[in-house]
C-alpha positions as CSV (number, residue, x, y, z in Angstrom):
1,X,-7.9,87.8,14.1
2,X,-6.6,85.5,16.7
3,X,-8.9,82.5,18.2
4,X,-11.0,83.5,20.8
5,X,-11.2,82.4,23.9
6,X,-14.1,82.4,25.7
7,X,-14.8,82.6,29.2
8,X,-17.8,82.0,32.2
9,X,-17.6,83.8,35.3
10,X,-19.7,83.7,38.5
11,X,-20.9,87.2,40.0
12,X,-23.0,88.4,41.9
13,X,-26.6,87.7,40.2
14,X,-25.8,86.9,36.9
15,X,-23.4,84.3,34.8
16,X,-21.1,86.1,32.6
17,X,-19.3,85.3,29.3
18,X,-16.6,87.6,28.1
19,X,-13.9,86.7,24.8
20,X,-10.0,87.1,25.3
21,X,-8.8,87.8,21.8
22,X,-4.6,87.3,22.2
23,X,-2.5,89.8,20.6
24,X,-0.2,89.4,18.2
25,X,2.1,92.5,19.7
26,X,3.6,93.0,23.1
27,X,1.5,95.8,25.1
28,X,1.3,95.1,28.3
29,X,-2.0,95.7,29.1
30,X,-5.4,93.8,27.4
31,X,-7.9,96.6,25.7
32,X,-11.2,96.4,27.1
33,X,-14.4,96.9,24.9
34,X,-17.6,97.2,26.3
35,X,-21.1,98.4,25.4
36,X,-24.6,98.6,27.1
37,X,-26.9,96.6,26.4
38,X,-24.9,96.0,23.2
39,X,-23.1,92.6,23.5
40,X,-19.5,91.6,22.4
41,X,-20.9,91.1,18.7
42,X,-20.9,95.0,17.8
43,X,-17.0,95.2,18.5
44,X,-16.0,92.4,15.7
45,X,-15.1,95.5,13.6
46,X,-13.2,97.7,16.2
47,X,-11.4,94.5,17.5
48,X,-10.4,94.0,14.0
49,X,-8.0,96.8,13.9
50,X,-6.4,96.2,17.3
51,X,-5.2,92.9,16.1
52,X,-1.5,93.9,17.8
53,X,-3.4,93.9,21.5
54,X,-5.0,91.4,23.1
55,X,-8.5,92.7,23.2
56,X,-11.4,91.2,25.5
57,X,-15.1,91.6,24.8
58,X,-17.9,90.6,26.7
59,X,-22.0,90.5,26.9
60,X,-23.4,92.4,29.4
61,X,-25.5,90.8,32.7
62,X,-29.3,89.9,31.1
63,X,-27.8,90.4,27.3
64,X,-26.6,88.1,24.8
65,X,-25.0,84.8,26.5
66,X,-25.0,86.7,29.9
67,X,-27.7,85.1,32.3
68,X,-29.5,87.0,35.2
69,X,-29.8,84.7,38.1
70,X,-30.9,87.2,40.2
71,X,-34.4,87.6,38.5
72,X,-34.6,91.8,38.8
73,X,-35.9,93.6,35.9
74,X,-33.9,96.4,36.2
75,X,-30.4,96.9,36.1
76,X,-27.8,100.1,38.0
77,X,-24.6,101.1,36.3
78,X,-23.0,100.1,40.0
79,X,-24.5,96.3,39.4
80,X,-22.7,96.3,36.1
81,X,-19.6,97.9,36.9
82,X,-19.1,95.3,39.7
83,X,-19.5,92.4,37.4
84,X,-16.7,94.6,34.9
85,X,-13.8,95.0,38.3
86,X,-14.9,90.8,38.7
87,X,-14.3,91.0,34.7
88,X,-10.9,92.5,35.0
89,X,-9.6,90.4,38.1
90,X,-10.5,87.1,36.7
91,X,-8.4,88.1,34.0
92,X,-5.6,88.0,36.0
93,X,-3.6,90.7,33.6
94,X,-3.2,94.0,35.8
95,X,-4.9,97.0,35.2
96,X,-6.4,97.1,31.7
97,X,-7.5,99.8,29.4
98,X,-10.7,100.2,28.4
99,X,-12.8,101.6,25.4
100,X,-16.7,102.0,26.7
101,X,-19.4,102.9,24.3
102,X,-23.1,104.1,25.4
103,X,-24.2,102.5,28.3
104,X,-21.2,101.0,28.2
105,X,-19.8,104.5,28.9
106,X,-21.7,105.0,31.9
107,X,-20.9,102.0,33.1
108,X,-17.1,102.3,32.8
109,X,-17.2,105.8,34.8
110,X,-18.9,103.5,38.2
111,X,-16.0,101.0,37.4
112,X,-13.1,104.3,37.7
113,X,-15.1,105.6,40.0
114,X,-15.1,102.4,42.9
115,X,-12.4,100.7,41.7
116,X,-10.2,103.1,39.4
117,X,-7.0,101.3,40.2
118,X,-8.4,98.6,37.9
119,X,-8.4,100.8,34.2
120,X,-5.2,102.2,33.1
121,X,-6.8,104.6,31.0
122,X,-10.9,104.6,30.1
123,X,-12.0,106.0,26.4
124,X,-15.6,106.7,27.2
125,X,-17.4,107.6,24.5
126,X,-21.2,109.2,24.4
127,X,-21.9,108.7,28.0
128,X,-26.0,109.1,27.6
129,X,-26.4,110.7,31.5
130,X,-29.3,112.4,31.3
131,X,-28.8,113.6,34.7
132,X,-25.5,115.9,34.0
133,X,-27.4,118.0,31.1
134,X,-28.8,121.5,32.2
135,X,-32.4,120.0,31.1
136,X,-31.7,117.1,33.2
137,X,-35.4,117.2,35.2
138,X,-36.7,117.0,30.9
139,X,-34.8,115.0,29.9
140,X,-35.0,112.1,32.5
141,X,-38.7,111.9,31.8
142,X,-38.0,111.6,28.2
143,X,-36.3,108.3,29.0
144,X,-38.9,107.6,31.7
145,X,-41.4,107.7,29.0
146,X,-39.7,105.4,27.0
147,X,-39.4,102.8,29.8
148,X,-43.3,103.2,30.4
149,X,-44.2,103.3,26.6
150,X,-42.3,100.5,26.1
151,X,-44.3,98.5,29.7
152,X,-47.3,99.8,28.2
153,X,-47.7,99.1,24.8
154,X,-44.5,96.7,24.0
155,X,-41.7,96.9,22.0
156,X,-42.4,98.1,18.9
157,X,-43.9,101.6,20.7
158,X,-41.2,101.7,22.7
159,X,-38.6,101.9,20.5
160,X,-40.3,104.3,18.2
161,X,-40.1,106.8,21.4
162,X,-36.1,105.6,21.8
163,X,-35.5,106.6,18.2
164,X,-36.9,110.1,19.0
165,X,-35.2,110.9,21.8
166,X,-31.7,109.9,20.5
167,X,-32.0,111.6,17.4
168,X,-33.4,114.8,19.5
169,X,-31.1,117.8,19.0
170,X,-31.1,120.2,21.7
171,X,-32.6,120.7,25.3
172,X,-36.1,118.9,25.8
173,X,-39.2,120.3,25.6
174,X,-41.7,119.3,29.2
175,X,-44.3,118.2,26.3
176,X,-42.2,115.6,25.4
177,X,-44.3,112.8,26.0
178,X,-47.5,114.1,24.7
179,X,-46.5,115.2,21.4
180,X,-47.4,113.0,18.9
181,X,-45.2,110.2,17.7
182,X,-45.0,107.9,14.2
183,X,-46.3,104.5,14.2
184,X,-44.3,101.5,14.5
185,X,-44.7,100.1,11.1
186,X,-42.8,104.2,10.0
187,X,-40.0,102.6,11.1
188,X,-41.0,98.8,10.0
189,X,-41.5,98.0,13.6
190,X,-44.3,96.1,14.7
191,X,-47.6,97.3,15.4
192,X,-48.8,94.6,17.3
193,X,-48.0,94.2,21.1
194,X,-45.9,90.3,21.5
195,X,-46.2,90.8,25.3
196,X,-42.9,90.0,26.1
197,X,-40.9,92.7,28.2
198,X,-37.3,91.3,28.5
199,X,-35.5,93.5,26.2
200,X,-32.7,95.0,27.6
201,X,-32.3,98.3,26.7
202,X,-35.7,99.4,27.2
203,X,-36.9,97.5,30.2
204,X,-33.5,96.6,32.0
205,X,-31.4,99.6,31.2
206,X,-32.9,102.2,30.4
207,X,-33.7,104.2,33.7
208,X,-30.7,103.4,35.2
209,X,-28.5,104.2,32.7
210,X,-29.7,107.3,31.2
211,X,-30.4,108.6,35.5
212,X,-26.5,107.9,36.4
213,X,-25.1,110.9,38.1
214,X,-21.0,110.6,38.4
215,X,-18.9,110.5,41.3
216,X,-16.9,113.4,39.6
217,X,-14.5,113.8,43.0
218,X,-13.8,109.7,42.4
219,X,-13.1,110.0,38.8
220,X,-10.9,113.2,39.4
221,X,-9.4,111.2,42.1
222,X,-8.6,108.1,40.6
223,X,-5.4,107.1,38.9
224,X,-7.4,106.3,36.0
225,X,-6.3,108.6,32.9
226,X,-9.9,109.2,31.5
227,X,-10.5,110.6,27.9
228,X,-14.4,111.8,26.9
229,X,-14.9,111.5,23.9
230,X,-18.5,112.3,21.3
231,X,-19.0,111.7,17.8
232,X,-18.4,114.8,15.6
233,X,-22.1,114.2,13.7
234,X,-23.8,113.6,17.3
235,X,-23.5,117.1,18.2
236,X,-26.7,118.3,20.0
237,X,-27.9,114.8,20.7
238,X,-28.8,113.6,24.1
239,X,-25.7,111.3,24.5
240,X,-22.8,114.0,23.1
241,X,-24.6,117.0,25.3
242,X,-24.2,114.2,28.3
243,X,-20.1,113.6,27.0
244,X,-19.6,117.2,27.0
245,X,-21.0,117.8,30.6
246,X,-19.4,114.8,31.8
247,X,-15.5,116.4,30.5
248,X,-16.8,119.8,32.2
249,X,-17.4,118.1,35.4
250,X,-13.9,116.1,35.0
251,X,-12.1,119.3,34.0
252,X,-11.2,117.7,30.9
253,X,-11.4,118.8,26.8
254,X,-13.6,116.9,25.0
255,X,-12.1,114.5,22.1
256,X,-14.0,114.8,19.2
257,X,-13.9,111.1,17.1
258,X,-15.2,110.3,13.5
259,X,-18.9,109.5,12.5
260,X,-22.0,109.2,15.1
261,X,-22.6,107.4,18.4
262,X,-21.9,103.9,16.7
263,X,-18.7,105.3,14.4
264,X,-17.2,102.4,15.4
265,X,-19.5,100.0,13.4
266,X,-18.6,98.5,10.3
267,X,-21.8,96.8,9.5
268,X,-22.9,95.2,12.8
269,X,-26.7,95.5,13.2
270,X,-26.6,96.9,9.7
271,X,-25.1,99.7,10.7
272,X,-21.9,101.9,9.4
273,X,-20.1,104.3,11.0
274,X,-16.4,105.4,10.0
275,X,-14.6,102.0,11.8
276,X,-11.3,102.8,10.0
277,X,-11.0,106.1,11.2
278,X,-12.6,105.6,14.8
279,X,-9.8,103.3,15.3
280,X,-7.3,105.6,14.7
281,X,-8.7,108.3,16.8
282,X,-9.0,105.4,19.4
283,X,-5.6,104.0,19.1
284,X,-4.1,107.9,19.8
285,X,-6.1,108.6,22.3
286,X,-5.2,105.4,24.2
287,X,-1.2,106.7,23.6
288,X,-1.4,109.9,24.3
């Protein structure tokens, strides 16, 4: 891989460092990989394997070496996709493409959707917006519940609801939140409350993520090319049920990649998807 480059920039309410990995190829246009609340760490792999691009990364507004400065505790995919068109113009570069995972996913369809003559083409994959589902009034106080779990009784509680609901397959049951759930330690999670709150997918994300409804006349509007895309073992789970919505509403098919919601992964977090064959897919879909 080439040296990296890294970067501050000034926005509105936060201090933001993003990577500018230079290509060894000519393509005009930098690729763009974001996640949410995942910082530029999980992309090592992916980046790997567009070693011909130059290929920018970045951490998130309250994550990794990204510092709030506006002191909110909570975060909208609007607030993020500002800083990502400040991202984009700093660069200097033109429009870029973009890859978006997650969050990150969610985040990249308010960027398109304000300022779409900033992404040449947008890859979102696994979008988790609750609201678009059928079970969307369920399913929204699924995530609620994690949010106030998590408030509640910390972080070890809070992420044993998370697991649950991502690995959930189908529509959502209204009991959802009084059913009972597996200790922490199940998982080897703590038991113990640390009273801390500042984690940023449960307490600064969460809600405003998972309740982000989009601008579908924007996005069909924009000159953005915009592929959805789901992993083709997530089927049934919260964030592939919100990718397929989310092509319905664009009028789009839905592109069907390798491995789960983090195929892309080749060991980051401990985690292993399919990072060889994600690239591909993600390489063809970017050419199409």
């Amino acid at each position: 891989m080439a040296e990296t480059d890294t970067r501050t920039l000034e926005t509105a309410g936060a201090t933001l460092r993003y990577d500018v990995r230079a290509g060894t190829g000519s393509h005009p246009r930098p690729l763009l990989l974001i996640g949410s609340p995942m910082d530029a760490t999980g992309f090592t792999t992916l980046a790997s394997h567009f070693a011909d691009r130059t290929v920018v990364t970045y951490d998130p507004r309250g994550v990794g070496r990204s510092v709030r400065t506006d002191g909110a505790a909570e975060t909208r995919p609007e607030e993020h996709a500002d800083d990502l068109a400040r991202l984009i113009e700093d660069l200097g570069t033109g429009p870029v493409d973009v890859f978006a995972s997650s969050g990150g996913a969610v985040n990249s369809l308010a960027l398109v959707a304000a300022r779409g003559d900033l992404v040449h083409t947008l890859v979102a994959h696994e979008p988790p917006s609750a609201q678009v589902l059928p079970d969307r009034e369920a399913a929204l106080a699924v995530c609620s519940d994690v949010r106030t779990t998590y408030l509640r009784d910390g972080w070890g509680a809070g992420m044993v609801r998370f697991f649950a609901v991502v690995s959930h397959k189908g529509p959502f049951p209204a009991d959802w939140a009084a059913r009972p759930f597996p200790a922490p330690d199940t998982f080897g999670l703590p038991t113990e409350d640390d009273g801390k709150r500042d984690d940023p997918l449960l307490g600064q994300n969460m809600r405003g993520c998972t309740s982000y409804a989009p601008d579908f006349p924007a996005l069909r509007a924009a000159p953005t090319r915009i592929v959805v895309a789901a992993g083709e073992e997530s089927e049934g789970e919260l964030a592939a049920r919100a990718a397929a919505a989310v092509a319905q509403g664009l009028g789009t098919p839905l592109a069907v990649f390798p491995s789960n919601h983090g195929g892309f992964l080749g060991g980051e977090f401990g985690q292993h998807g399919a990072p060889e064959a994600f690239a591909k897919a993600l390489r063809a879909a970017l050419e199409a």
